[in-house]
ZAGUPA-887292 format. One record per residue (C-alpha): x, y, z; residue number from 1. Coordinates in nm, 2 decimals, padded with zeros to 4 digits. Layout:
<pts>
+--------+--------+--------+-----+
:      x :      y :      z :   i :
+--------+--------+--------+-----+
:      X :      Y :      Z : NUM :
...
+--------+--------+--------+-----+
</pts>
This chain:
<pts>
+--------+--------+--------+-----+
:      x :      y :      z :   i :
+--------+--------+--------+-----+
:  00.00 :  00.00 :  00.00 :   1 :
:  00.12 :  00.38 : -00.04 :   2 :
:  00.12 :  00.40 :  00.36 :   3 :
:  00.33 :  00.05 :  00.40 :   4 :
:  00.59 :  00.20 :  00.08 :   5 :
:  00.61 :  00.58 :  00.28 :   6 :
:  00.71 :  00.35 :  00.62 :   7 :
:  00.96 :  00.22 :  00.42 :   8 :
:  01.10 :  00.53 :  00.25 :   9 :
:  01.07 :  00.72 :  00.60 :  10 :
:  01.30 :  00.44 :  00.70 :  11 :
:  01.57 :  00.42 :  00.48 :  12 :
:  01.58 :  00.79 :  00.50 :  13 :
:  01.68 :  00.74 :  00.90 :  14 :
:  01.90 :  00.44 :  00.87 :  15 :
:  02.15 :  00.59 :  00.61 :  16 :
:  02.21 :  00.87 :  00.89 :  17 :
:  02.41 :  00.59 :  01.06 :  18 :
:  02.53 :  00.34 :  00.82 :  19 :
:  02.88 :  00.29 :  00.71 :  20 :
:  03.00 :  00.45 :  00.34 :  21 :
:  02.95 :  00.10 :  00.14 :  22 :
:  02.57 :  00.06 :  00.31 :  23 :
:  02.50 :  00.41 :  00.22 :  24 :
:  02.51 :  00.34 : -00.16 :  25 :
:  02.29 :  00.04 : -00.13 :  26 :
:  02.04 :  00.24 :  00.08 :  27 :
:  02.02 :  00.50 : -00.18 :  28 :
:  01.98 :  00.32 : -00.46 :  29 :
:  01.71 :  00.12 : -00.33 :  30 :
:  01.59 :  00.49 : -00.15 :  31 :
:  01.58 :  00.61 : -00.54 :  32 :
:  01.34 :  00.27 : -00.66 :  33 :
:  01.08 :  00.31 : -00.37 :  34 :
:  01.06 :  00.68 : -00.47 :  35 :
:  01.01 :  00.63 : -00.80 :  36 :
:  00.77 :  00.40 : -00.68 :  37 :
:  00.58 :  00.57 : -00.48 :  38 :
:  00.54 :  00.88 : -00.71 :  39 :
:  00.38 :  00.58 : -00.96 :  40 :
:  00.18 :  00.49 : -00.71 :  41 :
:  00.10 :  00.86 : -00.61 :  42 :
: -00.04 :  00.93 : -01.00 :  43 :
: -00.21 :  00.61 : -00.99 :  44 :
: -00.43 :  00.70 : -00.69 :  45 :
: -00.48 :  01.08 : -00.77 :  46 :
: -00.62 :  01.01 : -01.18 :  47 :
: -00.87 :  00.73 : -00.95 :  48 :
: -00.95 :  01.01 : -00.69 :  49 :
: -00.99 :  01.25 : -01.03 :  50 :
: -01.18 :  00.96 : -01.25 :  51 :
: -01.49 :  00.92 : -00.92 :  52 :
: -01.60 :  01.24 : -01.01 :  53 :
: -01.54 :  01.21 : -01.39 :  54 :
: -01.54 :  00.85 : -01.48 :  55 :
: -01.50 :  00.93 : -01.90 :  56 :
: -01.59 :  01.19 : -02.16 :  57 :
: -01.62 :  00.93 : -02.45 :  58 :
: -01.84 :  00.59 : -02.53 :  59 :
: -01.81 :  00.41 : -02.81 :  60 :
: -02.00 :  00.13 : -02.92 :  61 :
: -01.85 : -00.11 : -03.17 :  62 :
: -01.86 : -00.53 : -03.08 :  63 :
: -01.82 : -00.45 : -02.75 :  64 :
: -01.86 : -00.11 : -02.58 :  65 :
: -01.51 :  00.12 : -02.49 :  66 :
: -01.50 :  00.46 : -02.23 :  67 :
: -01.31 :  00.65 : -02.28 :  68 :
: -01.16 :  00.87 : -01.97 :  69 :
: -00.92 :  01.15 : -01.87 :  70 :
: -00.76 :  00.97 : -01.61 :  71 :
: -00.89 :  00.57 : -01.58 :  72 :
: -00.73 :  00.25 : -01.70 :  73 :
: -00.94 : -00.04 : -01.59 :  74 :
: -00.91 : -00.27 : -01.91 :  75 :
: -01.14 : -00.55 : -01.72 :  76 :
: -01.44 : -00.29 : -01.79 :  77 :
: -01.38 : -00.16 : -02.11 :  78 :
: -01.21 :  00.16 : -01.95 :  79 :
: -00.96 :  00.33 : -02.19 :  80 :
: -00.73 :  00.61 : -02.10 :  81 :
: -00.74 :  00.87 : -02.41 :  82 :
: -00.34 :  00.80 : -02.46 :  83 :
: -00.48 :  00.44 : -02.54 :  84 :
: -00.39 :  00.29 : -02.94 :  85 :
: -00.77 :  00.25 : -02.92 :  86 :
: -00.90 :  00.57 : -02.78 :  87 :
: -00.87 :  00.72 : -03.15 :  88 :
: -01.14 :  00.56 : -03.24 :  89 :
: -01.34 :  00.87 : -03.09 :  90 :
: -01.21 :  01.07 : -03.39 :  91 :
: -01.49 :  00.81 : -03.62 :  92 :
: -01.84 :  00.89 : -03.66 :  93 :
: -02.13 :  00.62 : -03.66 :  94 :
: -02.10 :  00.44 : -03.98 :  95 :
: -01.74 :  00.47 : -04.02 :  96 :
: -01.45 :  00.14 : -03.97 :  97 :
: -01.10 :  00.22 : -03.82 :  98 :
: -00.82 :  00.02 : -03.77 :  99 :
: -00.65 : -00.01 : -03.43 : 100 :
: -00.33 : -00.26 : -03.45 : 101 :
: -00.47 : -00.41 : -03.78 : 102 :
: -00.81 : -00.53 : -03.60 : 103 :
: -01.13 : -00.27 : -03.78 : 104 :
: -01.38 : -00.15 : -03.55 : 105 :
: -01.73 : -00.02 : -03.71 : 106 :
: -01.87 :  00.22 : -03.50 : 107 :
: -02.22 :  00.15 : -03.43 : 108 :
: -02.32 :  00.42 : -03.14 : 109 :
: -02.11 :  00.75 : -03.03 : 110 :
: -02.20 :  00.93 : -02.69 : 111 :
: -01.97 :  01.25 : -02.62 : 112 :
: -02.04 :  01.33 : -02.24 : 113 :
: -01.94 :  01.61 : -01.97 : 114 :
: -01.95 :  01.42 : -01.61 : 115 :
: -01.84 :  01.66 : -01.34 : 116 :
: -01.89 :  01.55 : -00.96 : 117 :
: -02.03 :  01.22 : -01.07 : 118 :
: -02.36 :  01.47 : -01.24 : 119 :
: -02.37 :  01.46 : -01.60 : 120 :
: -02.36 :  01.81 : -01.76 : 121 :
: -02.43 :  01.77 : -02.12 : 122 :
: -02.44 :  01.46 : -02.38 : 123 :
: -02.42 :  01.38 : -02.72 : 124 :
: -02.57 :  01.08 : -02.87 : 125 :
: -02.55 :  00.96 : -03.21 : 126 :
: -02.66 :  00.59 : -03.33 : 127 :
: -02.74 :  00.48 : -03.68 : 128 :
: -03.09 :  00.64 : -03.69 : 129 :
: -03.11 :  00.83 : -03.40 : 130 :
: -02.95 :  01.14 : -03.23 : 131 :
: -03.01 :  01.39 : -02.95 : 132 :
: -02.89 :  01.64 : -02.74 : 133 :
: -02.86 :  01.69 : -02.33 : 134 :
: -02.78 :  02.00 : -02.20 : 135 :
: -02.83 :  01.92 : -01.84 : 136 :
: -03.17 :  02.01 : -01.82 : 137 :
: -03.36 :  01.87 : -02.11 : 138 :
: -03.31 :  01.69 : -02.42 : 139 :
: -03.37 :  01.77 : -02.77 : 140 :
: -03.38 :  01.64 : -03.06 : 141 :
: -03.25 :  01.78 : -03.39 : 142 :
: -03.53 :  01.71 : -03.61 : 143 :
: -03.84 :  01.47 : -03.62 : 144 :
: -03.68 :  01.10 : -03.60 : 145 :
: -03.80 :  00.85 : -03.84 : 146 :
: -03.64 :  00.49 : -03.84 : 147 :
: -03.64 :  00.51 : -04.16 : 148 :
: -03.44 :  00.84 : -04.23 : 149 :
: -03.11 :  00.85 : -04.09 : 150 :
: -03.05 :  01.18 : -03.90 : 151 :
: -02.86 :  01.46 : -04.02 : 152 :
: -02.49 :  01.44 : -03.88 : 153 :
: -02.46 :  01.81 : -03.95 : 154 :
: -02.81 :  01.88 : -03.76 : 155 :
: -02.69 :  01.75 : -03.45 : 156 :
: -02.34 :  01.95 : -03.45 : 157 :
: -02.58 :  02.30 : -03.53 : 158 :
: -02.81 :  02.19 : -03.22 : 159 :
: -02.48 :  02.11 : -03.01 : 160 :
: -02.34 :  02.41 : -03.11 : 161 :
: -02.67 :  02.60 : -02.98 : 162 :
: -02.66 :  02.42 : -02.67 : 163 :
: -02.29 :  02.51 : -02.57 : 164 :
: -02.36 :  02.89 : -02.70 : 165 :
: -02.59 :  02.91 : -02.39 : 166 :
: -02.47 :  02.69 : -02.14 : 167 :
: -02.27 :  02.84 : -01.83 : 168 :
: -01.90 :  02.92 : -01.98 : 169 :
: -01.63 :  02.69 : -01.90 : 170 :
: -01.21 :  02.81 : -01.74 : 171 :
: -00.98 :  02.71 : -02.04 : 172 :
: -00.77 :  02.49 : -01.88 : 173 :
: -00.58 :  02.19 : -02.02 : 174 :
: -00.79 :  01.92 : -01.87 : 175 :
: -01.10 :  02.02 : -02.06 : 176 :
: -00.89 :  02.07 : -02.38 : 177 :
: -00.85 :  01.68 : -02.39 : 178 :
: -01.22 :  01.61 : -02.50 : 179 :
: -01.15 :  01.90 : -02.76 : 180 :
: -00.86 :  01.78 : -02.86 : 181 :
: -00.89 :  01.73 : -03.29 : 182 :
: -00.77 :  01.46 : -03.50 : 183 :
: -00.46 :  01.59 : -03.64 : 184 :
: -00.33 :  01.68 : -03.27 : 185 :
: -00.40 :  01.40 : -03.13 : 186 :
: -00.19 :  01.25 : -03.39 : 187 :
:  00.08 :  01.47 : -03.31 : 188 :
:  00.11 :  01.33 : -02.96 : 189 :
:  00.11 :  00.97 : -03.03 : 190 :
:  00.45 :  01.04 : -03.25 : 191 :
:  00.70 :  00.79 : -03.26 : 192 :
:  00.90 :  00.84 : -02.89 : 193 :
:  01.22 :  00.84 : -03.06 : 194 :
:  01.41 :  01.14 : -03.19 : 195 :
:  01.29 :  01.49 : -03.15 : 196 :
:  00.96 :  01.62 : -03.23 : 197 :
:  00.91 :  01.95 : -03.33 : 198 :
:  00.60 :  02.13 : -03.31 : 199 :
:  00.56 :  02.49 : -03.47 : 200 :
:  00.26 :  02.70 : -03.53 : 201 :
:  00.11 :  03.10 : -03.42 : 202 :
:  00.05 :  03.20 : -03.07 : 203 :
: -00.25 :  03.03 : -02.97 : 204 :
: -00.27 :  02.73 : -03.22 : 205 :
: -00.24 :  02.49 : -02.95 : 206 :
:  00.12 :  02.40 : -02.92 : 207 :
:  00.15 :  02.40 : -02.54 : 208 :
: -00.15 :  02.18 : -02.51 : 209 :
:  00.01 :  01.93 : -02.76 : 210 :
:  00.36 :  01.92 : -02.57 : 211 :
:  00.18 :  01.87 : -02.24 : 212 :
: -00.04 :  01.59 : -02.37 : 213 :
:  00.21 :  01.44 : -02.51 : 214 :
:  00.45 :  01.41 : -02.21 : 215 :
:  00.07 :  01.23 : -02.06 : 216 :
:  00.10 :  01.03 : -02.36 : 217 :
:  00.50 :  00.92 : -02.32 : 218 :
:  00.42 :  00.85 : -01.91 : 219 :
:  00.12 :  00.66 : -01.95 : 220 :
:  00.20 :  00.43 : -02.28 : 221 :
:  00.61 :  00.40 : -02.17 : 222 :
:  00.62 :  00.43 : -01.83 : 223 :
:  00.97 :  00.24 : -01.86 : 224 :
:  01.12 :  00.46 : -02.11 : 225 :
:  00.98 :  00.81 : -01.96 : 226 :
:  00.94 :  00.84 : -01.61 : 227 :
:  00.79 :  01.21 : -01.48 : 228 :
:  01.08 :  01.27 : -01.26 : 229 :
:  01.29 :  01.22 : -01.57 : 230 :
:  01.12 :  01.50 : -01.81 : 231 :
:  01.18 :  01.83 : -01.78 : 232 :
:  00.98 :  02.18 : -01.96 : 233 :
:  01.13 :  02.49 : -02.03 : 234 :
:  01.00 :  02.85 : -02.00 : 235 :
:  01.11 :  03.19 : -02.03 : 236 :
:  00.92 :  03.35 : -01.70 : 237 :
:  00.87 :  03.28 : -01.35 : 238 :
:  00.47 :  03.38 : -01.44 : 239 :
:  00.43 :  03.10 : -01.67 : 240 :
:  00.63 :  02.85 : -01.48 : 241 :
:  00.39 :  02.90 : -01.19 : 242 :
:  00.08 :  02.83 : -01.46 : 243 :
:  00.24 :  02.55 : -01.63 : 244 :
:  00.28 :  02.36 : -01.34 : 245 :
: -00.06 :  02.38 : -01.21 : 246 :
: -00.13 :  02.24 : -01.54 : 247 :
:  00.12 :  01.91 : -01.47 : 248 :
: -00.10 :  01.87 : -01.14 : 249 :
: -00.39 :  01.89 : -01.28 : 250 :
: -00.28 :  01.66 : -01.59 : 251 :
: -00.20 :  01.44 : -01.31 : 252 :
:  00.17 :  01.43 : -01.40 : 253 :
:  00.30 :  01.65 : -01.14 : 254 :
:  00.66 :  01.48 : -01.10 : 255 :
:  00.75 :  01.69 : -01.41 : 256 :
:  01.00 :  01.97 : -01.35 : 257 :
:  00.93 :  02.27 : -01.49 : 258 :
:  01.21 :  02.56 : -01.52 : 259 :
:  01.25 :  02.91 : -01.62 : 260 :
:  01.58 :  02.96 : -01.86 : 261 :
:  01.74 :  03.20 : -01.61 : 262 :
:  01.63 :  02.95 : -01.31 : 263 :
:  01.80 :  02.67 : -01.48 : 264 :
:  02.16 :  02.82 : -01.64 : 265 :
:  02.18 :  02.96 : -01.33 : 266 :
:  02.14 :  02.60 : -01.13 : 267 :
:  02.38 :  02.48 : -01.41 : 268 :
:  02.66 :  02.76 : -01.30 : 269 :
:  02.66 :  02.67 : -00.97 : 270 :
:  02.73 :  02.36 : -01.03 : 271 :
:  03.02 :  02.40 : -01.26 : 272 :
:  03.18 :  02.70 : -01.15 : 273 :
:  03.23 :  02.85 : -00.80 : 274 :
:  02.98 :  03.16 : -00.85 : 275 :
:  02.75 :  03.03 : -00.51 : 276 :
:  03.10 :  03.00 : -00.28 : 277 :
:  03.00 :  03.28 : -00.05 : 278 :
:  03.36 :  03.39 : -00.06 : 279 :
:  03.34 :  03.43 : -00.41 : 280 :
:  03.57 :  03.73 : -00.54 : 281 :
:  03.58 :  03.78 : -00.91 : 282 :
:  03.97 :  03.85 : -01.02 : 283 :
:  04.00 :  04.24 : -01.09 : 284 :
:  04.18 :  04.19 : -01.41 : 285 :
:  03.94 :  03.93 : -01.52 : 286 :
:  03.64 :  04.21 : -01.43 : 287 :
:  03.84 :  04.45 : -01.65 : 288 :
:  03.91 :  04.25 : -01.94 : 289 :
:  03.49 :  04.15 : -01.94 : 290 :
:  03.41 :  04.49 : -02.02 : 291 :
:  03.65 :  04.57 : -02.28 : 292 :
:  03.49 :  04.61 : -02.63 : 293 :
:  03.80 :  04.47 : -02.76 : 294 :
:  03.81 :  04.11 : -02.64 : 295 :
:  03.47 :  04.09 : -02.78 : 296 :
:  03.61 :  03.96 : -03.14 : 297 :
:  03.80 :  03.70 : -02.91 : 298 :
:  03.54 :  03.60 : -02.76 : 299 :
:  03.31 :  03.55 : -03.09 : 300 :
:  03.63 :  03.32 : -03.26 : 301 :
:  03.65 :  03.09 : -02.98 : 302 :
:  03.33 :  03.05 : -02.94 : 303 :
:  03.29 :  03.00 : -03.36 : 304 :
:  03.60 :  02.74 : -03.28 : 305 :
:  03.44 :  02.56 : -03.01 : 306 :
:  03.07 :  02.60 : -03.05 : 307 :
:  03.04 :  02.18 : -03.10 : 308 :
:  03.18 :  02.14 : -02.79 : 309 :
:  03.01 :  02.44 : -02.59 : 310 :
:  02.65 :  02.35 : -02.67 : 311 :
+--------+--------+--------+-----+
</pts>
């Protein structure tokens, strides 16, 4: 249990105050595993406190029926986390087949659903002749149904559309962006892990939601390969760093560290130079030579000599 691995943590942490040089190192490296353990199990029981409240967002109906949820994995009932190979399937309306690890699905029933403090909010359902709307209060449907005529897939998103026009606003937070995610991002953050991903686009197009999801999406499908405490983000002001990582916590991945640039090249000098020795006393000719517009050109050809090295 968490409680039984904290004892154990708590304990280590007590004994290595006493134990010889050679001990030590085994203490700390089996200190490091039951931390890294515990902030797996730490995730684990936060996304179920998280998933009560909000079990999914997503149902899908093809030979069997698949939630889809924010912050769930339970496999024995159908429950899908959205990083899931078959949580895609969201992105298919009723009617359409997509393949998930070679095996097709058919989608025979769609529901899109808002479930906050175990209350659902709003609902869309769509089936092969039959579609509504919920809005919390009542439902409605976007034209007279007739099992013979199938309904309008473009009726229902107008009538949706209506509905969240009048319904109570919503924060913008990244949590609520993952039932909003589209097609094309979601793709984005299930690239292949290795190498580098580069993501570019305008201010606002969605690129910090993508990153974040993805680093959810590395965590939750290669836990082996990516652990949180492992994974850093970069910033360029304390203001934002303070935002972003609210936004690991509430993506339930709050081992992440999150720096601003200044922050972390100053960490990095004080590891490799003696710039924290509180005795520190810069050499005077050193200080003159710094401000001297002529050891800038210096300067620019070793650093043009050396850059493969330096960075």
């Amino acid at each position: 249990t968490h409680e039984d691995l904290q004892k154990r943590i708590m304990k280590i942490r007590e004994d290595v105050r006493y134990a010889d040089s050679q001990d030590r190192q085994f203490m700390l490296s089996d200190l490091a595993f039951l931390l890294e353990d515990e902030a797996r199990l730490g995730t684990r029981i936060q996304g179920m406190g998280a998933g009560q409240s909000s079990p999914y967002f997503s149902k899908l109906v093809s030979d069997e029926a698949i939630y889809i949820s924010k912050y769930l994995s339970d496999p024995d009932n159908n429950v899908v986390k959205y990083t899931s190979p078959i949580a895609v399937l969201r992105y298919k309306e009723v009617g359409q087949v997509g393949k998930v690890n070679g095996i097709a699905h058919r989608i025979r029933e769609k529901q899109v659903l808002d479930i906050q403090k175990s209350t659902l909010k709003r609902l869309e359902y769509t089936d092969i002749d039959t579609a509504f709307a919920y809005d919390g209060n009542k439902v409605v449907f976007p034209q007279k149904q007739s099992r013979d005529l199938p309904v309008s897939k473009a009726s229902l998103d107008t009538l949706v559309t209506e509905i969240a026009e009048t319904s109570e606003a919503k924060k913008y937070v990244l949590g609520e962006i993952i039932t909003k995610m589209r097609e094309e991002q979601d793709s984005v953050m299930r690239a292949p892990y290795q190498g580098v991903t580069l993501v570019k686009g305008a201010a606002g197009s969605g690129k910090t939601n993508i990153a974040f999801h993805r680093i959810v999406y590395l965590t939750s499908e290669y836990p082996e390969e990516f652990r949180q405490q492992a994974i850093a983000v970069f910033c360029y002001n304390v203001a934002l760093k303070k935002y972003l990582s609210n936004m690991l916590v509430e993506l339930n991945i709050p081992q992440v560290q999150v720096f601003s640039i200044d922050e972390w090249i100053y960490t990095i000098l004080r590891q490799v130079t003696n710039i924290g020795w509180p005795n520190y006393d810069e050499d005077p000719w050193t200080k003159i030579t710094k401000t001297r517009k002529e050891i800038l050109p210096i300067l620019n050809a070793f650093y043009n000599e050396n850059k493969s090295q330096l960075i």
